[in-house]
C-alpha positions as CSV (number, residue, x, y, z in Angstrom):
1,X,100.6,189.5,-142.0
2,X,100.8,188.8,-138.3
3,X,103.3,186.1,-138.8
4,X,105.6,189.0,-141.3
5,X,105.4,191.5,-138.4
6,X,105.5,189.8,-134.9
7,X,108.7,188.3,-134.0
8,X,108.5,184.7,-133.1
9,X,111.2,185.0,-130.0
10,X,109.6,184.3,-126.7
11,X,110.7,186.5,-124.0
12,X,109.4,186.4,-120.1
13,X,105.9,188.9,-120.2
14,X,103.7,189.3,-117.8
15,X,99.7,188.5,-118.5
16,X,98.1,191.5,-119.0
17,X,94.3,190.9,-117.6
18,X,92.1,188.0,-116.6
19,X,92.3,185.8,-113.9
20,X,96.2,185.5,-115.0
21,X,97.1,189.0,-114.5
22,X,100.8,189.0,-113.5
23,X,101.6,185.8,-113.7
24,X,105.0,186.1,-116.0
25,X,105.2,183.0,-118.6
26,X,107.9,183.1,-121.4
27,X,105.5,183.9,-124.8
28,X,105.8,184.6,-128.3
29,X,103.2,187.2,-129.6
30,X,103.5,185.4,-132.7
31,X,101.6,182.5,-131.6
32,X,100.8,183.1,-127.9
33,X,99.6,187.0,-128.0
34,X,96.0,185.6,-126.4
35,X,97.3,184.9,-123.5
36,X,99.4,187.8,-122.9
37,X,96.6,189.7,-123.5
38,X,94.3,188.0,-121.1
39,X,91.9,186.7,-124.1
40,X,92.6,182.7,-123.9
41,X,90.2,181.0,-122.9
42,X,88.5,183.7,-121.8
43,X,84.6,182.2,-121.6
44,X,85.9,180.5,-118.4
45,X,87.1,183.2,-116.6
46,X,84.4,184.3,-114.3
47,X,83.8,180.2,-113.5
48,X,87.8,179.6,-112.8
49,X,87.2,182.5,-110.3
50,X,83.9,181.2,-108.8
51,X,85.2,177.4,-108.9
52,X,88.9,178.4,-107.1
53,X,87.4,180.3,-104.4
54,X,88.5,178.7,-101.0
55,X,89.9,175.5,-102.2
56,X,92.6,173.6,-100.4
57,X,93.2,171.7,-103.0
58,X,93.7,171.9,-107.1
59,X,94.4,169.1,-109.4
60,X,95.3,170.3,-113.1
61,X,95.4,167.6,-115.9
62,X,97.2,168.7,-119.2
63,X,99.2,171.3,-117.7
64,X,101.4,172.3,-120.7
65,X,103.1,175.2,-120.2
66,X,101.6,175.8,-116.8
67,X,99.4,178.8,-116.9
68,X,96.8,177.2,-114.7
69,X,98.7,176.1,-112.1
70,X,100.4,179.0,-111.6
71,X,97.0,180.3,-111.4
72,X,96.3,177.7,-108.5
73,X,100.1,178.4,-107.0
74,X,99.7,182.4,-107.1
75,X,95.9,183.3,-106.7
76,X,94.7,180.6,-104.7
77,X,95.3,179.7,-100.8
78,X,95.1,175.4,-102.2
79,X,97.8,173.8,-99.6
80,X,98.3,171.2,-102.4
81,X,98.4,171.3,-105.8
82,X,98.5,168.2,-108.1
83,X,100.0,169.0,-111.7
84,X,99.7,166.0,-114.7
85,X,101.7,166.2,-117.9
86,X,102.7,163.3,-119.4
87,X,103.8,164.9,-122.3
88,X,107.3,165.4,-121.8
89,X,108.0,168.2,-124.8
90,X,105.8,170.5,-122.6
91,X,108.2,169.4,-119.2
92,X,110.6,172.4,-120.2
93,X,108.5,175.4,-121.1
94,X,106.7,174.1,-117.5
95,X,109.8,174.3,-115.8
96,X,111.0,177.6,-117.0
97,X,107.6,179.0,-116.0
98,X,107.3,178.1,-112.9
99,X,111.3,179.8,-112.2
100,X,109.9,182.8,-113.5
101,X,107.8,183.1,-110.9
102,X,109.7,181.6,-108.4
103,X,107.8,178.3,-108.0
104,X,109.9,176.0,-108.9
105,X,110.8,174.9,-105.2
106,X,107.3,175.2,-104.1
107,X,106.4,172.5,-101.0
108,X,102.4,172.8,-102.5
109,X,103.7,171.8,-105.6
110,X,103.7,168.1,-106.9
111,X,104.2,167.1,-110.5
112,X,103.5,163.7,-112.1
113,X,104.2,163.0,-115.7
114,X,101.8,160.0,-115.6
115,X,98.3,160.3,-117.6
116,X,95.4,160.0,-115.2
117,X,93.0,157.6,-115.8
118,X,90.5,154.6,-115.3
119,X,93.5,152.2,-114.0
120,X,96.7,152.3,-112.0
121,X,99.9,151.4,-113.8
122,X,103.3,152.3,-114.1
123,X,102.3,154.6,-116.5
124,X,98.9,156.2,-115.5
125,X,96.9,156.8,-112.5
126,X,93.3,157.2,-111.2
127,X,92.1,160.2,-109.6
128,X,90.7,157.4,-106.9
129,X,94.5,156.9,-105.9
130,X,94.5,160.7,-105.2
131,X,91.1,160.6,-102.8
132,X,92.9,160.1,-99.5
133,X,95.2,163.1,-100.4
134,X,92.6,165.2,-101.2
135,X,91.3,167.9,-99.1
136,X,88.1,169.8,-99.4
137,X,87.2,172.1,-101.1
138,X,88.9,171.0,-104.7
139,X,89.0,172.0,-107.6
140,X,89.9,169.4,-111.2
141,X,90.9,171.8,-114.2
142,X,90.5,169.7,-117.3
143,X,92.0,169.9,-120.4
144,X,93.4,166.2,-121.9
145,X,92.4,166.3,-125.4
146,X,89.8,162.8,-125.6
147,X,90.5,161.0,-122.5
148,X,88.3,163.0,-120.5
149,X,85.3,160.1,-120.4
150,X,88.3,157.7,-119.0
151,X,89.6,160.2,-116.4
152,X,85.6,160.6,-115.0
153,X,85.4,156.7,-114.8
154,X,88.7,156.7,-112.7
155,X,87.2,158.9,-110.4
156,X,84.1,157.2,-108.8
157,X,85.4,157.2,-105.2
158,X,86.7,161.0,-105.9
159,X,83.8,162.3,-106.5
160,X,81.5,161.6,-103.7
161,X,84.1,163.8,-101.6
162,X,82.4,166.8,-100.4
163,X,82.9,170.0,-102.3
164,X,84.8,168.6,-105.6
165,X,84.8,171.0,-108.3
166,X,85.5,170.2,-112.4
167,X,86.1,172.9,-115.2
168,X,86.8,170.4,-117.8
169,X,87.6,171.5,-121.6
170,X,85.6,168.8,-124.0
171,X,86.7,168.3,-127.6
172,X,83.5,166.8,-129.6
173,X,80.2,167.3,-128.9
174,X,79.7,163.0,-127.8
175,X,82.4,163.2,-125.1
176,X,80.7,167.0,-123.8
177,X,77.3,165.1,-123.4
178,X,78.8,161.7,-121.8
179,X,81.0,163.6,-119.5
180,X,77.7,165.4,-118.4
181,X,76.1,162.6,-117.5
182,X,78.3,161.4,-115.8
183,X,78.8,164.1,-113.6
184,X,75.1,164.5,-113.1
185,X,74.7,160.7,-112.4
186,X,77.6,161.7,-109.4
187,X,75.4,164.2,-108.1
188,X,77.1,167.3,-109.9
189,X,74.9,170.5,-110.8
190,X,76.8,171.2,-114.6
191,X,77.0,174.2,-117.0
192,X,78.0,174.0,-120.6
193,X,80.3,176.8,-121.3
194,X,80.5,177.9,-125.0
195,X,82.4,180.3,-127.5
196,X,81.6,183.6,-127.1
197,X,79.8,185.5,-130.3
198,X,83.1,187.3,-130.5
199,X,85.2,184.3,-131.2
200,X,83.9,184.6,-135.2
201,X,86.4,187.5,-134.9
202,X,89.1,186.9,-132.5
203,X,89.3,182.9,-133.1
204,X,91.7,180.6,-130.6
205,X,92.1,178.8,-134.3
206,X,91.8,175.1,-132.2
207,X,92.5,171.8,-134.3
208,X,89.1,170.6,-133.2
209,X,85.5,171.9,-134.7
210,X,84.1,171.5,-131.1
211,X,85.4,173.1,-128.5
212,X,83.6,174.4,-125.0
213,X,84.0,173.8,-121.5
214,X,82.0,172.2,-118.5
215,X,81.8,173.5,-115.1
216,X,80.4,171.0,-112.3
217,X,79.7,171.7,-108.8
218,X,78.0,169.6,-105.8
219,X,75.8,172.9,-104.3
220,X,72.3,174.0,-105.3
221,X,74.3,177.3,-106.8
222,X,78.0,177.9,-108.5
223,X,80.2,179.1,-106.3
224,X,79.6,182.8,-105.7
């Protein structure tokens, strides 16, 4: 019924609520009305807060359209901010979004439309290459789909900086419980993040059956 009613155009809104709140993205409520309303994703909202607070830097694999970092670009005081999407379909709805908001020319900005990973080639990079550039506190938002065990084993050097931060979205249950240990095994406190109860009524309708979220941090508490 949705799908009769909504129009499919997408025309520049801006998010409604959430962490997100007035950042403008071009949406279509046909398939996108979550986000406008603030709902996607929502479980990690109060950790994106806690995890962003005071960073200098933020590093966003899977960008897509670019909600996240023009969370990091907008909300956050990061200096730097390293965006990965390699897949080039999403380049333009990026691009358009960050002109929306007028980030397009931002000097914090760097894109790379290599995949990060466990080796450095011409094609893919590890997020050890990145430790030099990398100031303290920083925060790694997550969201790749499978490759999120490779990413963690390209990151060894990375993560015995001081005050790195993950909120990592895992897509079975084996690569949620391997990416754990890993963490841990690097000295990370973790939290598994799941669905809410309400999601039986208001589902994101994902491909995957398994779907939740890990938060890592290096303190004795989250970030408060």
């Amino acid at each position: 019924m949705k799908n009769v009613i909504v129009s499919p155009d997408r025309k520049p809104r801006r998010i409604l609520a959430g962490p997100f709140r007035g950042i403008a993205m071009w949406l279509s409520l046909r398939s996108q009305t979550q986000v406008y309303l603030g709902l996607f994703e929502k479980e990690t909202h109060p950790w994106l807060d806690r995890l962003s607070r005071g960073i200098s830097t933020a590093i966003d694999i899977g960008v897509a359209h670019g909600e996240y970092t023009l969370y990091f670009l907008m909300k956050t005081k990061a200096t730097k901010v390293f965006a990965f999407e390699p897949d080039m379909s999403c380049v333009p709805f990026l691009q358009e979004n960050l002109k929306l908001n007028g980030e397009d020319q931002s000097g914090r900005l760097a894109i790379s439309h290599k995949f990060v990973g466990a080796s450095d080639t011409e094609q893919e990079i590890r997020l050890d290459s990145l430790a030099e550039s990398v100031h303290s506190p920083c925060l790694v938002k997550m969201d790749v789909d499978g490759a999120e065990e490779q990413i963690l084993k390209g990151a060894q050097t990375f993560n015995s900086l001081p005050a790195v931060r993950w909120l990592v979205e895992t897509h079975s249950r084996e690569l949620e419980a391997a990416c754990e240990g890993i963490l841990r095994a690097a000295g990370f406190q973790t939290r598994i993040i799941p669905n809410a109860w309400w999601r039986v009524f208001v589902p994101e309708l994902r491909p995957s059956e398994h779907n939740c979220w890990l938060a890592a941090w290096k303190t004795e508490k989250p970030p408060q």
